[in-house]
FIKE-255138 format. One record per residue: residue number from 1; residue in one letter; chain; x, y, z of N, C-alpha, C in turn. Coordinates in nm, 3 decimals. Layout:
N
+-----+------+------+---------+---------+---------+---------+---------+---------+---------+---------+---------+
| pos | code | unit |    n_xx |    n_yy |    n_zz |   ca_xx |   ca_yy |   ca_zz |    c_xx |    c_yy |    c_zz |
+-----+------+------+---------+---------+---------+---------+---------+---------+---------+---------+---------+
| NUM |    a |    A |       X |       Y |       Z |       X |       Y |       Z |       X |       Y |       Z |
...
+-----+------+------+---------+---------+---------+---------+---------+---------+---------+---------+---------+
% end
This chain:
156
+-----+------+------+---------+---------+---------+---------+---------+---------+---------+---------+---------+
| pos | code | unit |    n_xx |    n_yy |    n_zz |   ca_xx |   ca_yy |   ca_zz |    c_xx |    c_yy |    c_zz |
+-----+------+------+---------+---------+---------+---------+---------+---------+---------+---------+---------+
|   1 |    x |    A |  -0.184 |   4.323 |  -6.376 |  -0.043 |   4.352 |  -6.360 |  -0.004 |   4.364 |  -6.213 |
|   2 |    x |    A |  -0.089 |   4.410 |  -6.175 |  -0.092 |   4.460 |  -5.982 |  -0.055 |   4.306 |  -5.915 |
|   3 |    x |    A |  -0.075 |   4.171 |  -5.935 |  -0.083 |   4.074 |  -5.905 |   0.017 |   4.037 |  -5.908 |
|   4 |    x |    A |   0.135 |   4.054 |  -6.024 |   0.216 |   3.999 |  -6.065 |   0.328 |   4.089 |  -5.984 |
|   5 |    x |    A |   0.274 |   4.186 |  -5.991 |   0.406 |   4.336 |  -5.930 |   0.424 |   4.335 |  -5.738 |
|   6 |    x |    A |   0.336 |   4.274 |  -5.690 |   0.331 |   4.278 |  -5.586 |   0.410 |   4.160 |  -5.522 |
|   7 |    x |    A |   0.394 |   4.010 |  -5.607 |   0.479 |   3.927 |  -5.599 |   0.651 |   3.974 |  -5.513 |
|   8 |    x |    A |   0.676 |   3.925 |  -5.381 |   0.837 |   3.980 |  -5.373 |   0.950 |   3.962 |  -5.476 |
|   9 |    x |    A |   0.981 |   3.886 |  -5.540 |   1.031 |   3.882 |  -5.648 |   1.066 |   3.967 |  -5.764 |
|  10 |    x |    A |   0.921 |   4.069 |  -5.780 |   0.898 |   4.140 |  -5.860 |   0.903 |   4.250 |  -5.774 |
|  11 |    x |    A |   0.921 |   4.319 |  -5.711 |   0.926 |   4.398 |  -5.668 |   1.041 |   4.517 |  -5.726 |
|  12 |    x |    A |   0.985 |   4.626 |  -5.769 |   1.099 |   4.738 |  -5.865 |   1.125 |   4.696 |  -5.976 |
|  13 |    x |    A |   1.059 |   4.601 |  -6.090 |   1.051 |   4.550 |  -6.195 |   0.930 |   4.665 |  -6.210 |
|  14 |    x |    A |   0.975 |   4.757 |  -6.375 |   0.911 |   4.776 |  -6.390 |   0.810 |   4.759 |  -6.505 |
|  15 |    x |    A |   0.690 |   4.744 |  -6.534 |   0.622 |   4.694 |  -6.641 |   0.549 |   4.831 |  -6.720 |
|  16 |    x |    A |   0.482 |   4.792 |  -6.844 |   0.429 |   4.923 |  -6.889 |   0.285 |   4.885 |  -6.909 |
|  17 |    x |    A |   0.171 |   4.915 |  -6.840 |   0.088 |   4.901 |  -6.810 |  -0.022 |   4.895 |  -6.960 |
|  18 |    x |    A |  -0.141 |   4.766 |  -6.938 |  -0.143 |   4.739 |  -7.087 |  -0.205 |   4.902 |  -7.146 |
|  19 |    x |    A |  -0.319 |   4.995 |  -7.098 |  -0.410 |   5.078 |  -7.161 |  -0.292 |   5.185 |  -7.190 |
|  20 |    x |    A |  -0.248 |   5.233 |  -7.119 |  -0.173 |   5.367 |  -7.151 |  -0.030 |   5.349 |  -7.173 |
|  21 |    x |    A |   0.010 |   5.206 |  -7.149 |   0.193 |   5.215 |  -7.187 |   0.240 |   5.263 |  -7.119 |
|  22 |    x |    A |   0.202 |   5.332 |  -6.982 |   0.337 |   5.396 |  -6.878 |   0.413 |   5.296 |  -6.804 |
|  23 |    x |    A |   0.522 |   5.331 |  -6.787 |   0.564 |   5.242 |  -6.659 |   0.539 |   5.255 |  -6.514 |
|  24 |    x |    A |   0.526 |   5.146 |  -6.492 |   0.461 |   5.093 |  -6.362 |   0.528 |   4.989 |  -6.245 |
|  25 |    x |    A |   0.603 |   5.050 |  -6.128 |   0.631 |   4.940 |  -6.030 |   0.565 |   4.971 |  -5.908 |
|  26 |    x |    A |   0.589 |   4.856 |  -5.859 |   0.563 |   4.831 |  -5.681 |   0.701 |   4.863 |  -5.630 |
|  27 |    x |    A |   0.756 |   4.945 |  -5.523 |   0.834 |   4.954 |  -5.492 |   0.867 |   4.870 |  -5.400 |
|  28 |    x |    A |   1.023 |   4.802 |  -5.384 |   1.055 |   4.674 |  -5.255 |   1.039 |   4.732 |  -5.117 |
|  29 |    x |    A |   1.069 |   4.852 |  -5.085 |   0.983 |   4.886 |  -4.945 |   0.830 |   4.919 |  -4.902 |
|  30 |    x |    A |   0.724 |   4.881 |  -4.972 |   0.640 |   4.877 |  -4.962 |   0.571 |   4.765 |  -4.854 |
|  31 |    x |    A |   0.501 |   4.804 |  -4.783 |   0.450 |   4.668 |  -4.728 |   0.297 |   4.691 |  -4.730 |
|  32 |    x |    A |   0.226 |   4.562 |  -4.785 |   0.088 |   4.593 |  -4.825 |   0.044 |   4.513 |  -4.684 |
|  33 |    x |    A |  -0.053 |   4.578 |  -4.658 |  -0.135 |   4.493 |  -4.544 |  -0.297 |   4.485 |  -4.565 |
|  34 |    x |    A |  -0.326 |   4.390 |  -4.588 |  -0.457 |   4.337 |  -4.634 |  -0.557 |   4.275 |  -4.591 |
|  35 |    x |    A |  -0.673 |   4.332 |  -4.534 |  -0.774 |   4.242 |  -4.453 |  -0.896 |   4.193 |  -4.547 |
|  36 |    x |    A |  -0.935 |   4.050 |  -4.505 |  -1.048 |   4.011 |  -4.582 |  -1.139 |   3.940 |  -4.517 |
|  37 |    x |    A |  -1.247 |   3.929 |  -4.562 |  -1.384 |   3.830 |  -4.459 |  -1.355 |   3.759 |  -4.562 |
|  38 |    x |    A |  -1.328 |   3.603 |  -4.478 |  -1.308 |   3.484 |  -4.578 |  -1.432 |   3.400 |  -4.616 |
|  39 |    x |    A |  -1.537 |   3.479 |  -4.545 |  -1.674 |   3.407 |  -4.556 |  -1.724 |   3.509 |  -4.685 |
|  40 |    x |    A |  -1.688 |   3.579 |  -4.707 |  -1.742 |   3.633 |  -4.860 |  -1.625 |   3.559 |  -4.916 |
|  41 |    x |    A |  -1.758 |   3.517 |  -5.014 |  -1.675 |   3.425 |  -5.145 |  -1.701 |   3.493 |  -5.327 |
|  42 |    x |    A |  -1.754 |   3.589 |  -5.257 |  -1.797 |   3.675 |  -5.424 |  -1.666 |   3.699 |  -5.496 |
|  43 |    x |    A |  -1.550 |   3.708 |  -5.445 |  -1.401 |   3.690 |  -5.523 |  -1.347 |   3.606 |  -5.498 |
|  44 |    x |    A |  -1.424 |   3.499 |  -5.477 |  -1.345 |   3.355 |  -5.432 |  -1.207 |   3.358 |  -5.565 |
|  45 |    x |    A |  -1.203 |   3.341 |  -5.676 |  -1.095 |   3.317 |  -5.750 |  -0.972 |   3.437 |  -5.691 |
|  46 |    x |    A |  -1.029 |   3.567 |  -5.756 |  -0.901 |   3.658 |  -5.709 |  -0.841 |   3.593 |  -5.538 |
|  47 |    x |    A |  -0.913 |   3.545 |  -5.485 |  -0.869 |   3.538 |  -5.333 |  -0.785 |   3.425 |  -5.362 |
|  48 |    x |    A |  -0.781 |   3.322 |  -5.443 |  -0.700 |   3.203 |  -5.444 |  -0.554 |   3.311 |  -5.487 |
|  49 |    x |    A |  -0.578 |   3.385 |  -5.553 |  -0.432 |   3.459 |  -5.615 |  -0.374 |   3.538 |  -5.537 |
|  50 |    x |    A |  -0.466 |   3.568 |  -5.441 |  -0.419 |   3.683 |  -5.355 |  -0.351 |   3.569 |  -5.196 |
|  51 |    x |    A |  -0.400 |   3.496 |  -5.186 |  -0.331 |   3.390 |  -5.054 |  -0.214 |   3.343 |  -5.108 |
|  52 |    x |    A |  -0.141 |   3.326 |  -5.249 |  -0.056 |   3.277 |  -5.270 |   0.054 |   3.366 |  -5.233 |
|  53 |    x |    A |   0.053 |   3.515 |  -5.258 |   0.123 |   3.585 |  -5.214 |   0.127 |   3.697 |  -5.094 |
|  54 |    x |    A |  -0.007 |   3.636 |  -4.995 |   0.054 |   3.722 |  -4.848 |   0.065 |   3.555 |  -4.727 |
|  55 |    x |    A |   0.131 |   3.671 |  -4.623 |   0.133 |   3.568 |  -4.524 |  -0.038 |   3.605 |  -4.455 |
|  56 |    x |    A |  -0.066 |   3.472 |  -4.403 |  -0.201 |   3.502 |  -4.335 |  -0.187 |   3.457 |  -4.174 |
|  57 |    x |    A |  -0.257 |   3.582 |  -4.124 |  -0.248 |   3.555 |  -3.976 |  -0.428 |   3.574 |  -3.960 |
|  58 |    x |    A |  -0.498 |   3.460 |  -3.881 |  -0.615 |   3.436 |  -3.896 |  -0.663 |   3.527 |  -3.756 |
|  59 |    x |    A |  -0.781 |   3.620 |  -3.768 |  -0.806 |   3.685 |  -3.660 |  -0.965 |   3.630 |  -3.610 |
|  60 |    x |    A |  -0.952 |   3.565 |  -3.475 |  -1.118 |   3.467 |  -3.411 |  -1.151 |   3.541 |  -3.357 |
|  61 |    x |    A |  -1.274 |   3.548 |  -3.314 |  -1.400 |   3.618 |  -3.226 |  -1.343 |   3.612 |  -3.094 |
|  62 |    x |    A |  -1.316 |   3.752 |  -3.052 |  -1.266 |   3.727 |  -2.909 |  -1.310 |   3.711 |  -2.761 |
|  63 |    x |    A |  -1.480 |   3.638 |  -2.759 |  -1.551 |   3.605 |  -2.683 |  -1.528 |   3.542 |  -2.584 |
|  64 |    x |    A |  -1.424 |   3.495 |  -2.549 |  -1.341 |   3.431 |  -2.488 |  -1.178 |   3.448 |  -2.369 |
|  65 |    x |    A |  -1.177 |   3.560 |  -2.416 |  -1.078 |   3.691 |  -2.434 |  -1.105 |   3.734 |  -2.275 |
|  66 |    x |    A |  -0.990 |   3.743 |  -2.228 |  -1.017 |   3.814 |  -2.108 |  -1.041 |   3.998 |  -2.100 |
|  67 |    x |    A |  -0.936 |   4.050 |  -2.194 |  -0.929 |   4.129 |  -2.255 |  -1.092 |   4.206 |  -2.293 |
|  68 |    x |    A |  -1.138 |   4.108 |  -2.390 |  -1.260 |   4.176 |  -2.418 |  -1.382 |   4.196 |  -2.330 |
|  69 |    x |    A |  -1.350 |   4.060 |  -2.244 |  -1.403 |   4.101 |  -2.108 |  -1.422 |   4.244 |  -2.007 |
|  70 |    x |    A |  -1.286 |   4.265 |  -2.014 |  -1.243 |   4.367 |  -1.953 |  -1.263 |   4.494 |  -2.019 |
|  71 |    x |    A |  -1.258 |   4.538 |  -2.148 |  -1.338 |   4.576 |  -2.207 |  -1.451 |   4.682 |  -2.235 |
|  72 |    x |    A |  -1.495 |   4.536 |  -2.199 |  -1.669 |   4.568 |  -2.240 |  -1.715 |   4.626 |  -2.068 |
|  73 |    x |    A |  -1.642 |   4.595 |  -1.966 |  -1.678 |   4.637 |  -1.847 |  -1.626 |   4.811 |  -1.857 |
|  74 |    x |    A |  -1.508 |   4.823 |  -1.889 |  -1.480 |   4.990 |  -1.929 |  -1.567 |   5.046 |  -2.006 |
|  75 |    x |    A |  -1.611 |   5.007 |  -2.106 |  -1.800 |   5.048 |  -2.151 |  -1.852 |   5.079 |  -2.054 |
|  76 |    x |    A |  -1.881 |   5.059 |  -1.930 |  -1.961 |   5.006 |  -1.793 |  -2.089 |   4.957 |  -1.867 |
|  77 |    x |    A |  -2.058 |   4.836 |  -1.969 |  -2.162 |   4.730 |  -1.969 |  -2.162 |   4.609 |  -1.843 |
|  78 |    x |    A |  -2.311 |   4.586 |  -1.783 |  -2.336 |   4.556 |  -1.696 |  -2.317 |   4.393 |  -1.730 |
|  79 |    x |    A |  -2.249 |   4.331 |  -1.613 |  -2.199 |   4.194 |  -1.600 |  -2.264 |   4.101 |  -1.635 |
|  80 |    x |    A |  -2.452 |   4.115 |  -1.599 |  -2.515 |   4.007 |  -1.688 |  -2.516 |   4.068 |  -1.798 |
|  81 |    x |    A |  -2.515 |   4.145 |  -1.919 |  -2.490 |   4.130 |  -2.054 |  -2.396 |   4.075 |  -2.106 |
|  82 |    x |    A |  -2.280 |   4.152 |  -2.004 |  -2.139 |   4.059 |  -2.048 |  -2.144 |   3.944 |  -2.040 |
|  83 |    x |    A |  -2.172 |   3.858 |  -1.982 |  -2.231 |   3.663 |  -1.941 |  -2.264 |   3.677 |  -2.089 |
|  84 |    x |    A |  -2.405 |   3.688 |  -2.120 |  -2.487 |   3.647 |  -2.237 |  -2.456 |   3.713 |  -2.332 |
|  85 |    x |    A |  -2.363 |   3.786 |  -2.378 |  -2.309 |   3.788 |  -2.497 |  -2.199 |   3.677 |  -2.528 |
|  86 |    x |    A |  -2.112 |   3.652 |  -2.444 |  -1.994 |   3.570 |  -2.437 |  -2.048 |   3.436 |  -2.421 |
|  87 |    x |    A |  -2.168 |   3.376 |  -2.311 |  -2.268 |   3.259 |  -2.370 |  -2.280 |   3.236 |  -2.460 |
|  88 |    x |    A |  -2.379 |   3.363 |  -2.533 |  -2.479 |   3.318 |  -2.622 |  -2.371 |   3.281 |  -2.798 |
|  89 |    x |    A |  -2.320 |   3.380 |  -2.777 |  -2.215 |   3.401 |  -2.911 |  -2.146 |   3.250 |  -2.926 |
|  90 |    x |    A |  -2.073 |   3.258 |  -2.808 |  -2.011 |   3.132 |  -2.825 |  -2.053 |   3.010 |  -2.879 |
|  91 |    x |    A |  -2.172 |   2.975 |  -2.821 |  -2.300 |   2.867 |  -2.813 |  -2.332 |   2.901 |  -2.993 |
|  92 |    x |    A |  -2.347 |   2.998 |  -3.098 |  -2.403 |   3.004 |  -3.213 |  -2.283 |   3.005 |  -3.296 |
|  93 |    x |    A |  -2.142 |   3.054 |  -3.204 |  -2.041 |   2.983 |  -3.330 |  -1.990 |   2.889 |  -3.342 |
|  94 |    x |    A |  -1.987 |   2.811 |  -3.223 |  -1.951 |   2.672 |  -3.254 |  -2.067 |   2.597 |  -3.333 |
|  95 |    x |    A |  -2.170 |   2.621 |  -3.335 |  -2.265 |   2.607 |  -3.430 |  -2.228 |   2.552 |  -3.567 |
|  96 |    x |    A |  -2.182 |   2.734 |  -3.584 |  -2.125 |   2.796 |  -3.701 |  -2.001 |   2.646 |  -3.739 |
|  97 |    x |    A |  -1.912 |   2.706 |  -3.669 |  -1.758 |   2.607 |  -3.682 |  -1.854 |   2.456 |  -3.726 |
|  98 |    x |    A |  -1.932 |   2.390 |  -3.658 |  -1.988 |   2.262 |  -3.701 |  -2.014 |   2.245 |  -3.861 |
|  99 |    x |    A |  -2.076 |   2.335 |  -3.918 |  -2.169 |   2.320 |  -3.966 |  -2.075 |   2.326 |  -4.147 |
| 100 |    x |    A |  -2.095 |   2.203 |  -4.180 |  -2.008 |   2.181 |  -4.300 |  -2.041 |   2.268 |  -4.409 |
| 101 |    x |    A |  -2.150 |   2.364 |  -4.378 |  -2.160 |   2.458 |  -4.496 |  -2.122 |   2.551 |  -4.490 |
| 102 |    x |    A |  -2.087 |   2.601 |  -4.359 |  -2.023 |   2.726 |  -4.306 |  -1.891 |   2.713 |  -4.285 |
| 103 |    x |    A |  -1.864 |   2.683 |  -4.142 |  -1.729 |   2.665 |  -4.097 |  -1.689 |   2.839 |  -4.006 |
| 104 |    x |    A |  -1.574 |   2.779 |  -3.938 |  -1.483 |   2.872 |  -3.854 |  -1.478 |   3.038 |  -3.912 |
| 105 |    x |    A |  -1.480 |   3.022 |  -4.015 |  -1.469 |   3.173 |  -4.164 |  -1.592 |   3.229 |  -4.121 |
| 106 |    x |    A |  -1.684 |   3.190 |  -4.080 |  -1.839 |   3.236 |  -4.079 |  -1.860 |   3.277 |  -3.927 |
| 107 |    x |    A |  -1.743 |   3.253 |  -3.877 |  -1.797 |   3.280 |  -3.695 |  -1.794 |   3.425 |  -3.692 |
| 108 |    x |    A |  -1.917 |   3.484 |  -3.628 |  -1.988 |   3.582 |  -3.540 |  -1.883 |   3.669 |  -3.478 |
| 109 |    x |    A |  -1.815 |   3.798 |  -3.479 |  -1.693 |   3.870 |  -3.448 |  -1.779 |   3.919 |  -3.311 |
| 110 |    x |    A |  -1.657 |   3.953 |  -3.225 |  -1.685 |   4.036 |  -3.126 |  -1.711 |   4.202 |  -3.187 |
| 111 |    x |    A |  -1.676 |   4.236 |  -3.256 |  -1.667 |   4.400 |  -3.291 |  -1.863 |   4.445 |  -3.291 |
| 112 |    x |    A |  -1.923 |   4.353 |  -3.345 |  -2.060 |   4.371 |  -3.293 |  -2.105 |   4.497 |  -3.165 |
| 113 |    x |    A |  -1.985 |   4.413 |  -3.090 |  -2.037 |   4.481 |  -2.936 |  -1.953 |   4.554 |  -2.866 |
| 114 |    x |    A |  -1.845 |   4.670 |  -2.986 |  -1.713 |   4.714 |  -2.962 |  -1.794 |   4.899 |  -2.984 |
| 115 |    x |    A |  -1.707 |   4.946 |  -2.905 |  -1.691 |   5.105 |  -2.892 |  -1.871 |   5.171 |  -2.868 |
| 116 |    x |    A |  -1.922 |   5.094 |  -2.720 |  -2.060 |   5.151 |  -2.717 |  -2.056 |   5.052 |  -2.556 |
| 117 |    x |    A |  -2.179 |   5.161 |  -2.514 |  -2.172 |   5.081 |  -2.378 |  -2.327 |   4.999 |  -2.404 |
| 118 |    x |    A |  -2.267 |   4.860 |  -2.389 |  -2.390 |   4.782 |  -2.413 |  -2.513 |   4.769 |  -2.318 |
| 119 |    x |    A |  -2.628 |   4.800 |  -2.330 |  -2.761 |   4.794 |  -2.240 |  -2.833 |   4.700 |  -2.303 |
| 120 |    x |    A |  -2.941 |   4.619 |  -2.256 |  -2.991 |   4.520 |  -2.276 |  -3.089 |   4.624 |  -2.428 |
| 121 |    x |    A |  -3.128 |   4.692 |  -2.422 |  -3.206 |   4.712 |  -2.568 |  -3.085 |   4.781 |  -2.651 |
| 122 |    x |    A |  -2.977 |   4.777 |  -2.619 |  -2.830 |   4.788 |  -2.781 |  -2.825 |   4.648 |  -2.801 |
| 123 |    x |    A |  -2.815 |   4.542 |  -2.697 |  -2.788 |   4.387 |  -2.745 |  -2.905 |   4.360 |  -2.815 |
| 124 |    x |    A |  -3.042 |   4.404 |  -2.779 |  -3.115 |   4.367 |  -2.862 |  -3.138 |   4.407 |  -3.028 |
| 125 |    x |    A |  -3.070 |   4.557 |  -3.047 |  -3.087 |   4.622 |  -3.132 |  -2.990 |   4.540 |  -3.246 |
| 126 |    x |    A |  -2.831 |   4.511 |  -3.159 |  -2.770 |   4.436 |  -3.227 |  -2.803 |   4.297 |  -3.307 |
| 127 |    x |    A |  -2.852 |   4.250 |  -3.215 |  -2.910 |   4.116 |  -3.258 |  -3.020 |   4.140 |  -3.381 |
| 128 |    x |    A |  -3.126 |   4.184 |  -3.366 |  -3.237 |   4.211 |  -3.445 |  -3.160 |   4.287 |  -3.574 |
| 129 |    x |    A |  -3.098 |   4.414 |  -3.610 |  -3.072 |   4.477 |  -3.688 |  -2.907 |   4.435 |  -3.762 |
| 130 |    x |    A |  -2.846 |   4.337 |  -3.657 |  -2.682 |   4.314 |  -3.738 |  -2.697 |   4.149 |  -3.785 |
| 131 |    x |    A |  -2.711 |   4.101 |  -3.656 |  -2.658 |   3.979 |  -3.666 |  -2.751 |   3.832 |  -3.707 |
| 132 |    x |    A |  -2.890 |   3.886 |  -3.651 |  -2.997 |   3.837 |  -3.744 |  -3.015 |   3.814 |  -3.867 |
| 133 |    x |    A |  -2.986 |   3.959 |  -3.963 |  -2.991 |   3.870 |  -4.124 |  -2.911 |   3.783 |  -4.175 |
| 134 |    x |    A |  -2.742 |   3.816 |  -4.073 |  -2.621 |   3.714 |  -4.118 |  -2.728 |   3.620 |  -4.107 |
| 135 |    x |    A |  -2.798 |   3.566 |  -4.022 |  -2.788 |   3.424 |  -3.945 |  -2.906 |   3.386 |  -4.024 |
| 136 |    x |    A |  -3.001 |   3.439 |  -4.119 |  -3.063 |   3.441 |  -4.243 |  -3.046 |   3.415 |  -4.301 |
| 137 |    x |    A |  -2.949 |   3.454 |  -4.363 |  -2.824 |   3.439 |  -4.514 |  -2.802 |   3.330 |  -4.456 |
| 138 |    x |    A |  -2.739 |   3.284 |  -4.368 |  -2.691 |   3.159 |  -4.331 |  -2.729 |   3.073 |  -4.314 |
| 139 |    x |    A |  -2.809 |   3.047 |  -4.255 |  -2.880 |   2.910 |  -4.306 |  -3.038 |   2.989 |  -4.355 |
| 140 |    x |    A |  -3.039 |   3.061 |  -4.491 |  -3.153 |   3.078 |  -4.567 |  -3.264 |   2.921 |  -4.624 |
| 141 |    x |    A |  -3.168 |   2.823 |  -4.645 |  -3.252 |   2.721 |  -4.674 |  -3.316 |   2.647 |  -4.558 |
| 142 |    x |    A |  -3.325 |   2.674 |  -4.430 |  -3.374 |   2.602 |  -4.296 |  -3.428 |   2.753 |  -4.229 |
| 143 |    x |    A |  -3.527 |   2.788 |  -4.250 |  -3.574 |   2.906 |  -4.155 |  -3.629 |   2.894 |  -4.062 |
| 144 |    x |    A |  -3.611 |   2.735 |  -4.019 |  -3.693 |   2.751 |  -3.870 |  -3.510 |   2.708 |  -3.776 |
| 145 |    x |    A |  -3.419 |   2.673 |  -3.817 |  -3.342 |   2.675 |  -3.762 |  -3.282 |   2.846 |  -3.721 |
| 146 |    x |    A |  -3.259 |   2.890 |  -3.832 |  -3.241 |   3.033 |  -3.822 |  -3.282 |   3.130 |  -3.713 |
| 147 |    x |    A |  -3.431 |   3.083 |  -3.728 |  -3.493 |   3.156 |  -3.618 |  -3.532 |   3.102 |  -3.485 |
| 148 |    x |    A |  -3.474 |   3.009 |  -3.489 |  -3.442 |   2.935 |  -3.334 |  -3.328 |   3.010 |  -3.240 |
| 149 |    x |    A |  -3.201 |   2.984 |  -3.340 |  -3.071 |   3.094 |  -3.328 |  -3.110 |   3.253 |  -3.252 |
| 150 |    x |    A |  -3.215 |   3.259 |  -3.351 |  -3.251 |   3.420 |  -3.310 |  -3.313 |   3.470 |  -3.207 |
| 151 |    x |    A |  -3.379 |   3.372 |  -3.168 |  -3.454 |   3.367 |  -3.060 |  -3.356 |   3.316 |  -2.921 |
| 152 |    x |    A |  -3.296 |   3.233 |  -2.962 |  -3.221 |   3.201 |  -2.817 |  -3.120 |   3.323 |  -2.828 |
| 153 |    x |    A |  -3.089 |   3.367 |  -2.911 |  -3.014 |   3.494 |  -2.884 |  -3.097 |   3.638 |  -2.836 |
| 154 |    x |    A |  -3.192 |   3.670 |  -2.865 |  -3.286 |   3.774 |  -2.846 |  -3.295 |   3.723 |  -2.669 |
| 155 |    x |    A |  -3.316 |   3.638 |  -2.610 |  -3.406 |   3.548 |  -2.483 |  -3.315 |   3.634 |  -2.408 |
| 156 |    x |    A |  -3.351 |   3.613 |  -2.251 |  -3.281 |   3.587 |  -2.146 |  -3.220 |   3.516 |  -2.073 |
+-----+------+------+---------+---------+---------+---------+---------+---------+---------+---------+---------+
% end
């Protein structure tokens, strides 16, 4: 019913909900705001129902970002980490973006390396303990590619 009520259209229509028969609306000043990883596909269907009725504003890895640059230096993470995170990341999501099984949905977020001052054994910790099993899961059927990834990311 939630699907249908949220619709703008429907909005202050009220319905009587199937188990208990109460009535039930979405009110028209409501504004729902909704975040999703489009690389989980475990509700792939509900998600087809749910894009029909929001607007989508797509949020990319901001590795690139002067901003996050700047940043990660207010951390007082030290300038060569900052290089080789913003390298290395970059270098494994365009990867990512290539790779017809994945795609752009699957790219590597900056938040990894958000609210901590990064030292060369947190990048490592990151890598080994976060971003490593993604890159597992991800290409699980090629494990020597995987761990190529991991390794040029772990390196100097």
């Amino acid at each position: 019913e939630m699907m249908v009520l949220i619709e703008e259209d429907k909005r202050g229509d009220e319905i009587n909900l199937v188990y208990s028969m109460e009535g039930f609306s979405v009110p028209k000043n409501l504004y729902i705001i909704g975040m999703m990883n489009t690389a989980d596909r475990s509700i792939a269907i509900i998600d087809y129902a749910l894009r029909r009725r929001f607007v989508f504003y797509e949020l990319l890895p901001a590795f690139n970002s002067n901003k996050f640059k700047e940043y990660l230096k207010l951390q007082q993470t030290d300038e060569n980490i900052i290089d080789k995170i913003i390298v290395k990341l970059n270098m494994i999501n365009r990867d990512i973006e290539e790779d017809l099984s994945l795609g752009s949905g699957f790219s590597i977020g900056h938040s990894y390396f958000c609210n901590v001052n990064i030292t060369e054994e947190i990048y490592k910790d990151i890598i080994e303990y976060e971003i490593a099993p993604l890159i597992r899961e991800y290409w699980f059927d090629d494990r020597d590619k995987a761990e190529g990834y991991i390794r040029e990311l772990m390196g100097d």
